[in-house]
N, C-alpha and C positions, 0 to 999 in steps of 0.2 A: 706494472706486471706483478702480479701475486707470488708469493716465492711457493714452491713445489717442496723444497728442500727435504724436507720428512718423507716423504714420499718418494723419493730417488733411491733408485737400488744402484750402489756405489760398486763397483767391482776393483779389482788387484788386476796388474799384471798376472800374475800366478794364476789368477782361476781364471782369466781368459784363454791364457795358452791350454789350460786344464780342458775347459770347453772347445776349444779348436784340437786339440791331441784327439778329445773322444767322438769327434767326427760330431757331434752336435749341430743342427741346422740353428745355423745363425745370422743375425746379418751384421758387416760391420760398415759403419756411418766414417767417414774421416771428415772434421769439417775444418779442415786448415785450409789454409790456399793453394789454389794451383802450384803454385811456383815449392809450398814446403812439399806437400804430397808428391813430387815429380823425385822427392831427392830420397824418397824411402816411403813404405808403408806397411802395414798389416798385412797380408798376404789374403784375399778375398774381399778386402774392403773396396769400397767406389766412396769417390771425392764430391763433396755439397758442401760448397763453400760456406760456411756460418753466414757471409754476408748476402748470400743470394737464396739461403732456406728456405724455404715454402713446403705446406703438404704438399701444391700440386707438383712438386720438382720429386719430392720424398716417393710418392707414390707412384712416382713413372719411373722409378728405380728399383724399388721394393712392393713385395704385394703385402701390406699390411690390412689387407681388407676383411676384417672379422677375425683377426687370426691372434687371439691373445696368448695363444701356445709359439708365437716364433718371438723371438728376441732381439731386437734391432739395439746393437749395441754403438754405443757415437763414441767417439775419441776424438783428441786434440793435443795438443802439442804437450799441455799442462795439466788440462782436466777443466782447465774455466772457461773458455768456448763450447766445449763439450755441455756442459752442464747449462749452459744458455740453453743450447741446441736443443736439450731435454726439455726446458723449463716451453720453451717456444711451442715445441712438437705437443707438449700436456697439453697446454692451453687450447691444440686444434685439434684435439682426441683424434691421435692418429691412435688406431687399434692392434697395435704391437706392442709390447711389453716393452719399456724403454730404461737401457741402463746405461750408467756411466764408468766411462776406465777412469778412476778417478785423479792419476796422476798421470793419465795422457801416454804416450809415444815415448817421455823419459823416461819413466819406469820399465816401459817394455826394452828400450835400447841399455840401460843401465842394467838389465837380467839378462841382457845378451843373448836376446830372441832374435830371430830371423825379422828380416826387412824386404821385401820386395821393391821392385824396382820398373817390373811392368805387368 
């Protein structure tokens, strides 16, 4: 697999919550497991397990079809699933602008943002 990495738009906890506060259309990707996602999440996000990822699974989710103005942002526990996820998604030009929370779900829990739970 060709690394992406230059080309990965890395995000903060901070400017996520920033873009979720100002009502921004966004999408948000969780690719943990069933089993962590059941115990807390991002509030809007839907769960694609890193191990079962496919465009055709992403795209019956999200309408990423021509639409390089929406954001499909992926998170992970740490940020290093995540950024698989991205690297995977390049490779099958999904057409959504693809960014990463770069330090995953602890940074958001460690800022004492909100969790949902269903």
């Amino acid at each position: 697999m060709k690394s992406n990495i230059s080309k990965i738009k890395n995000l903060s906890a901070q400017e996520l919550k920033t873009l979720i506060d100002s009502k921004q259309k966004i999408y948000l990707l969780d690719v943990r497991e069933k089993d962590e996602f059941s115990q807390g999440f991002i509030k809007g996000a839907i769960n694609i397990p890193l191990s079962i990822l496919s465009k055709e699974i992403l795209l019956s989710k999200f309408d990423c079809s021509n639409n390089l103005n929406k954001e499909l942002i992926i998170y992970c526990r740490s940020g290093k699933r995540s950024l698989q996820a991205v690297n995977i998604l390049e490779e099958q030009e999904i057409n959504c602008t693809l960014k990463n929370l770069s330090l995953g779900i602890m940074e958001w829990i460690m800022l004492g943002y909100p969790l949902s739970n269903n």
